[in-house]
VOMI-798468 format. One line per field, with one value per residue (C-alpha): residue number from 1; x, y, z; residue in three letters. Coordinates in nm, 2 decimals. Example, Ala and Ser with C-alpha at 12.3 -4.5 7.8 and 13.67 -1.06 7.14 Angstrom:
<atoms>
num	(1, 2)
u	(1.23, 1.37)
v	(-0.45, -0.11)
w	(0.78, 0.71)
residu	(ALA, SER)
</atoms>
This chain:
<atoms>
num	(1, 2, 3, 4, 5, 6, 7, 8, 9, 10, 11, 12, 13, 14, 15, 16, 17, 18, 19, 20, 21, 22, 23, 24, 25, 26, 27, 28, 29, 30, 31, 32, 33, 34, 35, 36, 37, 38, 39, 40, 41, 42, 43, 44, 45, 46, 47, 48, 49, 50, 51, 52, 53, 54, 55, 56, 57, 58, 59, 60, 61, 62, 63, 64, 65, 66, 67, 68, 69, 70, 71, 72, 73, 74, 75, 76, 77, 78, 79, 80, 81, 82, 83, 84, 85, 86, 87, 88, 89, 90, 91, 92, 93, 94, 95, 96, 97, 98, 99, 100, 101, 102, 103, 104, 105, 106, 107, 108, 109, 110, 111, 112, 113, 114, 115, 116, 117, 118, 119, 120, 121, 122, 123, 124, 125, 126, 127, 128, 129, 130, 131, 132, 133, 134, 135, 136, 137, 138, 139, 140, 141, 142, 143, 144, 145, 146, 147, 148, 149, 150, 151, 152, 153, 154, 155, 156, 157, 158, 159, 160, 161, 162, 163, 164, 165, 166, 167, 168, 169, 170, 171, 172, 173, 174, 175, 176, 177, 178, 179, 180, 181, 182, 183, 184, 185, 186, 187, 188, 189, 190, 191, 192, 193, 194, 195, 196, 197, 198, 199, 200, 201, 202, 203, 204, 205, 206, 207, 208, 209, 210, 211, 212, 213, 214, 215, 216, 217, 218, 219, 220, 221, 222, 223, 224, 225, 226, 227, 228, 229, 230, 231, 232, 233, 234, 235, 236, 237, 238, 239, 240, 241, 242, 243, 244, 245, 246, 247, 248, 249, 250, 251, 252, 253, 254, 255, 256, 257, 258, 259, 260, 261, 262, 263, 264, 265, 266, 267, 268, 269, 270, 271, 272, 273, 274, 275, 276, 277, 278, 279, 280, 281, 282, 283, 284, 285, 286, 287, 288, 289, 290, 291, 292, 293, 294, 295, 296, 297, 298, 299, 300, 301)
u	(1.92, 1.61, 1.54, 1.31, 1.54, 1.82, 1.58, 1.47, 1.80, 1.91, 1.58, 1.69, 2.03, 1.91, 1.63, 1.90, 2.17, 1.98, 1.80, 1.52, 1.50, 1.26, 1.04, 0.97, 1.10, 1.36, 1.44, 1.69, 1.86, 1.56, 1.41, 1.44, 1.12, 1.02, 0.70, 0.46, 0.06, -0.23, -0.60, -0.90, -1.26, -1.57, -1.69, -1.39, -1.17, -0.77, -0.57, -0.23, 0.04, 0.44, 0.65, 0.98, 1.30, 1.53, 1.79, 2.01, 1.95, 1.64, 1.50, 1.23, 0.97, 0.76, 0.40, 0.18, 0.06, -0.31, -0.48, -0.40, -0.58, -0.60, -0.24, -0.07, 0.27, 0.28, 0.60, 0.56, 0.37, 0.15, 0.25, 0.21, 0.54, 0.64, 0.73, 0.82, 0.57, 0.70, 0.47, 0.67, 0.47, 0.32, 0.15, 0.35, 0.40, 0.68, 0.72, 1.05, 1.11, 1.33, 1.60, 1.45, 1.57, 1.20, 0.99, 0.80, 0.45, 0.31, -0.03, -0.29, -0.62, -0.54, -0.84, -0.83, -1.09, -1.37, -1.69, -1.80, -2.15, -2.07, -1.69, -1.42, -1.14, -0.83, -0.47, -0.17, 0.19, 0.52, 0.88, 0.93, 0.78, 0.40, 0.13, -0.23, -0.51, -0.87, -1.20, -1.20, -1.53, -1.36, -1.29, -1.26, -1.03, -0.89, -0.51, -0.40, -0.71, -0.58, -0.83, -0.73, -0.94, -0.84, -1.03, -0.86, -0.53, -0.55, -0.42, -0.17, 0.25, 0.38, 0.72, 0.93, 0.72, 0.53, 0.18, -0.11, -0.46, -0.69, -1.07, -1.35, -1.74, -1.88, -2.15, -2.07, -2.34, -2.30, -2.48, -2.48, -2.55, -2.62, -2.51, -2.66, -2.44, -2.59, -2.53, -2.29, -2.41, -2.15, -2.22, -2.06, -2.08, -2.05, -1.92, -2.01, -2.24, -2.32, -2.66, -2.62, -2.90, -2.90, -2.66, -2.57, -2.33, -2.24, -2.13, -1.97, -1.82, -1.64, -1.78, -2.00, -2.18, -2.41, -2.48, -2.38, -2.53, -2.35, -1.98, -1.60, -1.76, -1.53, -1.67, -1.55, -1.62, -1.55, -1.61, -1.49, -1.19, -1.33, -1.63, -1.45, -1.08, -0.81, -0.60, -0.88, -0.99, -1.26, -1.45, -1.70, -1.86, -1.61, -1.33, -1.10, -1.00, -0.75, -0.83, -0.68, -0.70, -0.64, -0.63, -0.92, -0.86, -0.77, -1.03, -1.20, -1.03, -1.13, -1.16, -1.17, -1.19, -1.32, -1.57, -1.53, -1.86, -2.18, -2.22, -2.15, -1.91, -1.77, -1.54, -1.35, -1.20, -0.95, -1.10, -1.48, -1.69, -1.70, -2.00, -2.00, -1.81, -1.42, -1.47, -1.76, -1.49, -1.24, -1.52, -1.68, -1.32, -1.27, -1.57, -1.49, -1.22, -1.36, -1.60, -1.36, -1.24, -1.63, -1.72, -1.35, -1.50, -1.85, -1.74, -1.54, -1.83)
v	(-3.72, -3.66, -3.30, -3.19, -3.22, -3.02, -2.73, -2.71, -2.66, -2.43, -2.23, -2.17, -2.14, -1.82, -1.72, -1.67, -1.45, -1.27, -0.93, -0.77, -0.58, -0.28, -0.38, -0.70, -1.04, -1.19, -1.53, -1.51, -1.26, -1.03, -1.22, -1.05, -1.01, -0.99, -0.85, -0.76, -0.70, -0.60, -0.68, -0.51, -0.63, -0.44, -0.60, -0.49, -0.78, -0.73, -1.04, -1.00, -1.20, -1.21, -1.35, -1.45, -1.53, -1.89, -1.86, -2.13, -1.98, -1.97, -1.60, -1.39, -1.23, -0.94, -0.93, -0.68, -0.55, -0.62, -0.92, -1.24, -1.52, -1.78, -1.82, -2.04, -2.08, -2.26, -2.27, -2.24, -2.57, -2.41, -2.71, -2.61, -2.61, -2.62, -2.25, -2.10, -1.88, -1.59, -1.34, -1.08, -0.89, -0.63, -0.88, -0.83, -1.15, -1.27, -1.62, -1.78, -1.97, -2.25, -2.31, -2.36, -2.35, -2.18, -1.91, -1.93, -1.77, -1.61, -1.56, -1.45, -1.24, -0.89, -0.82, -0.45, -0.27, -0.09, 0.06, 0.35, 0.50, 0.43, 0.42, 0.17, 0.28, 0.07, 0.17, -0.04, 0.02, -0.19, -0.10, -0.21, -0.13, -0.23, -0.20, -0.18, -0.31, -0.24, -0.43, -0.28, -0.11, 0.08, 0.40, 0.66, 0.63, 0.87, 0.80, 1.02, 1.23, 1.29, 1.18, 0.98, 0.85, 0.52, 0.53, 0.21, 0.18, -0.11, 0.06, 0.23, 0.16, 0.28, 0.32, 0.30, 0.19, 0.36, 0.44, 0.47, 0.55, 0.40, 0.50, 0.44, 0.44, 0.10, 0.28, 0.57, 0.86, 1.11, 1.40, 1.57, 1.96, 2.08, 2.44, 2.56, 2.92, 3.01, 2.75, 2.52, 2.28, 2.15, 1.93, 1.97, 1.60, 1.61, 1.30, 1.25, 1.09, 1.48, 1.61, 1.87, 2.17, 2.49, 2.48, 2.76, 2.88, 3.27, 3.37, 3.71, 3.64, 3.31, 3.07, 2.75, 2.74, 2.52, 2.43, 2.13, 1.99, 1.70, 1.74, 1.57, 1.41, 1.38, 1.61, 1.59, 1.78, 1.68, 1.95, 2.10, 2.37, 2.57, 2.65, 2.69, 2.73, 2.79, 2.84, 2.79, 2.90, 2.76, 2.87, 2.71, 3.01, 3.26, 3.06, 2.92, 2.53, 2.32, 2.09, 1.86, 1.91, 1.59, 1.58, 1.35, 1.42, 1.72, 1.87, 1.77, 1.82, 1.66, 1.89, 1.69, 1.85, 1.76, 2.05, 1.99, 2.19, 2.25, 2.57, 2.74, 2.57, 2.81, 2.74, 3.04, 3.04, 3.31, 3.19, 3.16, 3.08, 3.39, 3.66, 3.57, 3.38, 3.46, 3.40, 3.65, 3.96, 3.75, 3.68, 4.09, 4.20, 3.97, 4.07, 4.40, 4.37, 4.17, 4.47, 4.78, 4.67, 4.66, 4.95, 5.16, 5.01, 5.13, 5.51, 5.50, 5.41)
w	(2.24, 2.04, 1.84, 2.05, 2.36, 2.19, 2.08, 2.44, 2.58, 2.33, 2.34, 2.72, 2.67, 2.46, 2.71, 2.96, 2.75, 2.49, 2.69, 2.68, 2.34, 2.25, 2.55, 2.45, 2.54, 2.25, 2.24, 1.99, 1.70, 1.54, 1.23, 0.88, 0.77, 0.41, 0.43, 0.70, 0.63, 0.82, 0.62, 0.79, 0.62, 0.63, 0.99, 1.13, 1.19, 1.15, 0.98, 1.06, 0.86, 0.91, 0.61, 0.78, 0.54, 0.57, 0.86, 0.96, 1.31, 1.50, 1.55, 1.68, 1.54, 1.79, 1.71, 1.69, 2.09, 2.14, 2.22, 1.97, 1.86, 1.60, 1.55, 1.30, 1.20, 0.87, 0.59, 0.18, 0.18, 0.37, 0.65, 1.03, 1.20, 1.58, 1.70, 2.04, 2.19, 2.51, 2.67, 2.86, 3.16, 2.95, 2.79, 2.44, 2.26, 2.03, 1.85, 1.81, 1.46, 1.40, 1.16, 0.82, 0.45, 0.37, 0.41, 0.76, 0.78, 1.11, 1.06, 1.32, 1.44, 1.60, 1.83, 1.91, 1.69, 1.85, 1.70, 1.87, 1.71, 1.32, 1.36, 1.32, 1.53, 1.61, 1.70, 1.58, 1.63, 1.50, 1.46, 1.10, 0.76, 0.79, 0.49, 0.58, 0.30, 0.31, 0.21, -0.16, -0.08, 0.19, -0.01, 0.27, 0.58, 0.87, 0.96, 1.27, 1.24, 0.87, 0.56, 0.24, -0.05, -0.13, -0.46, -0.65, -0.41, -0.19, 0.12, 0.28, 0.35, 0.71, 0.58, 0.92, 1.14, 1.35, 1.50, 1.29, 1.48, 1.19, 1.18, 0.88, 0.88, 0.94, 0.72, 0.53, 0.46, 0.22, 0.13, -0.20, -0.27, -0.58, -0.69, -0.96, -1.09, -1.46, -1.68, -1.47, -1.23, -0.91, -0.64, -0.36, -0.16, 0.22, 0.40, 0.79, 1.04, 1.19, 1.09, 0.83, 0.79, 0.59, 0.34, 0.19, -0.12, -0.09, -0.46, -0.36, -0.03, -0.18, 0.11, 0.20, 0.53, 0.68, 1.04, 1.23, 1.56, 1.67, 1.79, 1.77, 1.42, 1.09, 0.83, 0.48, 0.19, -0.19, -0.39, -0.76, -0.73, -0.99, -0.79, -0.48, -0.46, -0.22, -0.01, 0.26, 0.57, 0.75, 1.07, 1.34, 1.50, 1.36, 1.52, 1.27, 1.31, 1.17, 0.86, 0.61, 0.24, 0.00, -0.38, -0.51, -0.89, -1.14, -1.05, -0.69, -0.32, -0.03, 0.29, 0.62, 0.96, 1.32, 1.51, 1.88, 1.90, 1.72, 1.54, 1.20, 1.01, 0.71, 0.46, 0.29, -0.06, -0.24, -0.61, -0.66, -1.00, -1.22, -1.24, -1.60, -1.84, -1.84, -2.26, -2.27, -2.25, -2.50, -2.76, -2.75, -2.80, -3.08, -3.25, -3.23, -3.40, -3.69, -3.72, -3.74, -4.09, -4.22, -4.04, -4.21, -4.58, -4.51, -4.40, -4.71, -4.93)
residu	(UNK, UNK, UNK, UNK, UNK, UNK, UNK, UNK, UNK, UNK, UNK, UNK, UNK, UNK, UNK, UNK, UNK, UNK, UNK, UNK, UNK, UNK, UNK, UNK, UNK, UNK, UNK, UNK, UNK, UNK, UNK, UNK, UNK, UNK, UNK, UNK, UNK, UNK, UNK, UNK, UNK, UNK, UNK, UNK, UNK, UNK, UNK, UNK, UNK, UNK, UNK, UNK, UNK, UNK, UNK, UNK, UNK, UNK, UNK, UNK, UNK, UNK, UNK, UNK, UNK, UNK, UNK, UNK, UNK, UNK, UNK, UNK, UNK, UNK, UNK, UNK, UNK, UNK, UNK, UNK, UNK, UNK, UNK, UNK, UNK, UNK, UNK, UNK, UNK, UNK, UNK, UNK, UNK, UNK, UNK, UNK, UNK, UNK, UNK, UNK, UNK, UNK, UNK, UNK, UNK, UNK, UNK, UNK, UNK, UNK, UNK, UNK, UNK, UNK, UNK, UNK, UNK, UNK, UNK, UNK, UNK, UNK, UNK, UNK, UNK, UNK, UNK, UNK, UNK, UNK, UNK, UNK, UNK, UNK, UNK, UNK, UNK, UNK, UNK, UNK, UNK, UNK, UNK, UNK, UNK, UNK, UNK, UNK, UNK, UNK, UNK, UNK, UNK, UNK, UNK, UNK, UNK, UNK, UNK, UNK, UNK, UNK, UNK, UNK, UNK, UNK, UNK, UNK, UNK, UNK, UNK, UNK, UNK, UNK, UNK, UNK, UNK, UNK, UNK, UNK, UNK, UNK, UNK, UNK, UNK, UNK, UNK, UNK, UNK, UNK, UNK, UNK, UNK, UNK, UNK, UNK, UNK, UNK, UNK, UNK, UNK, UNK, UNK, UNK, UNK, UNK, UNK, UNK, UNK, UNK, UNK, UNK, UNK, UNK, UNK, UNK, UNK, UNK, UNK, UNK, UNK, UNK, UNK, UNK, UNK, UNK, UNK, UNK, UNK, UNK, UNK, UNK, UNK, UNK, UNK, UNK, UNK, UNK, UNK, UNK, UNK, UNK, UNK, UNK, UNK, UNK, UNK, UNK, UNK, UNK, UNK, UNK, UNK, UNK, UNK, UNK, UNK, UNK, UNK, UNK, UNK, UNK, UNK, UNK, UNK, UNK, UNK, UNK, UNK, UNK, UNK, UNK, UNK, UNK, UNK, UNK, UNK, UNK, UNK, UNK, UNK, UNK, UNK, UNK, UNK, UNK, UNK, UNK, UNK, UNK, UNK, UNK, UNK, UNK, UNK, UNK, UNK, UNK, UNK, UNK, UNK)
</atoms>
């Protein structure tokens, strides 16, 4: 009896004792996977790639749910081996790997990113550890409605598993406003596809305002703590709303929130920019000092 005969009678030998696991159709023990990465370029498109460890035993491996193409299953000689392929009624797909003394790669295109008016937007879910890597000119993405500057990290870890709702501009526009306060120039740069008009920077009151008039659009705002600091509060129409604050740098925080309406938006600070220099008061009172010993020796004279 040939190999091929065997595996087939084996492969439904398991088909008929191993259950249903997590929701999914197994066709043998859960694979232990050494790494798992998801690669998203600039157009969009999700590489998805499964490094499975030797087993004397074949196993599964789930993939991720959505639609799938381009599949290959190759091992370290980058050699495509046979595999088993099950689709269980709710359309989720696993592969079932053979005995092998190497490494088995599952490689594949997911095909469930959108772009809705300037925005990526995909969902993607998995019960193990996952990392996510970006096009490095992707600098700027939304996790669960939550912002994070990549700046030189490659991506993002899901430590756990889990669902992450991923969204990034497919072109980003940025606005920057320049505050001018005495002698100190800040610019305060404003991230978002929503049209942004009269921009103002209220010195005694601690705010920014401006006015927005396109709604449910991201909003983010980098801007300096020195000219602006928190704890924040910000308003749309006198109505506060929940945001998101992320540390760019020493210096620079990133503010991201989502209007569901047009209006005023208005960001409130505790800590503003000075009247006047802090040193101003330091440096008087240190020259005074210096001049109360000349001023004792010239009453004395």
């Amino acid at each position: 009896m040939n190999a091929k005969i065997i595996s087939a009678i084996l492969i439904f030998g398991l088909i008929t004792v191993i259950p249903t696991v997590y929701g999914q159709l197994s066709i043998g023990p859960e694979a232990k996977q050494e790494s798992i990465e998801v690669k998203i370029d600039l157009e969009g498109k999700i590489d998805v790639k499964h490094i499975v460890k030797t087993s004397n035993m074949p196993s599964t491996v789930h993939l991720f749910q959505g639609e799938i193409s381009n599949l290959v299953v190759t091992n370290e000689m980058n050699e495509e081996i046979e595999s088993g392929i099950a689709t269980d009624a709710k359309g989720n797909t696993s592969i079932m790997i053979f005995p092998s003394d190497q490494n088995t790669m599952v490689e594949y295109d997911l095909e469930n990113m959108i772009l809705d008016d300037n925005l990526f937007k995909t969902e993607i879910s998995y019960k193990e550890k996952f990392a996510v890597y970006f096009d490095e000119s992707i600098e700027l993405i939304f996790v669960n409605n939550n912002v994070i500057f990549l700046d030189n990290k490659k991506g993002i870890a899901i430590n756990g598993g889990g669902d992450a709702k991923i969204e990034f501009y497919a072109n980003e526009s940025k606005t920057i406003k320049k505050i001018t306060w005495e002698e100190n120039e800040f610019d305060v740069e404003i991230i978002t596809d929503s049209e942004i008009k009269s921009f103002n920077f209220n010195q005694p009151e601690k705010n920014i305002s401006f006015q927005v008039n396109e709604e449910n659009k991201f909003i983010t705002i980098s801007m300096s703590e020195e000219l602006l600091g928190g704890p924040y509060v910000i308003l749309l129409n006198d109505e506060q709303i929940k945001y998101t604050k992320f540390i760019q740098d020493e210096n620079n925080i990133l503010l991201n929130f989502k209007p569901e309406s047009t209006g005023q938006i208005t960001i409130i600070g505790t800590t503003v920019i000075p009247e006047f220099s802090m040193f101003i008061p330091l440096i008087m009172g240190f020259m005074i000092i210096l001049m109360v010993p000349l001023m004792r020796k010239t009453t004395l004279r």
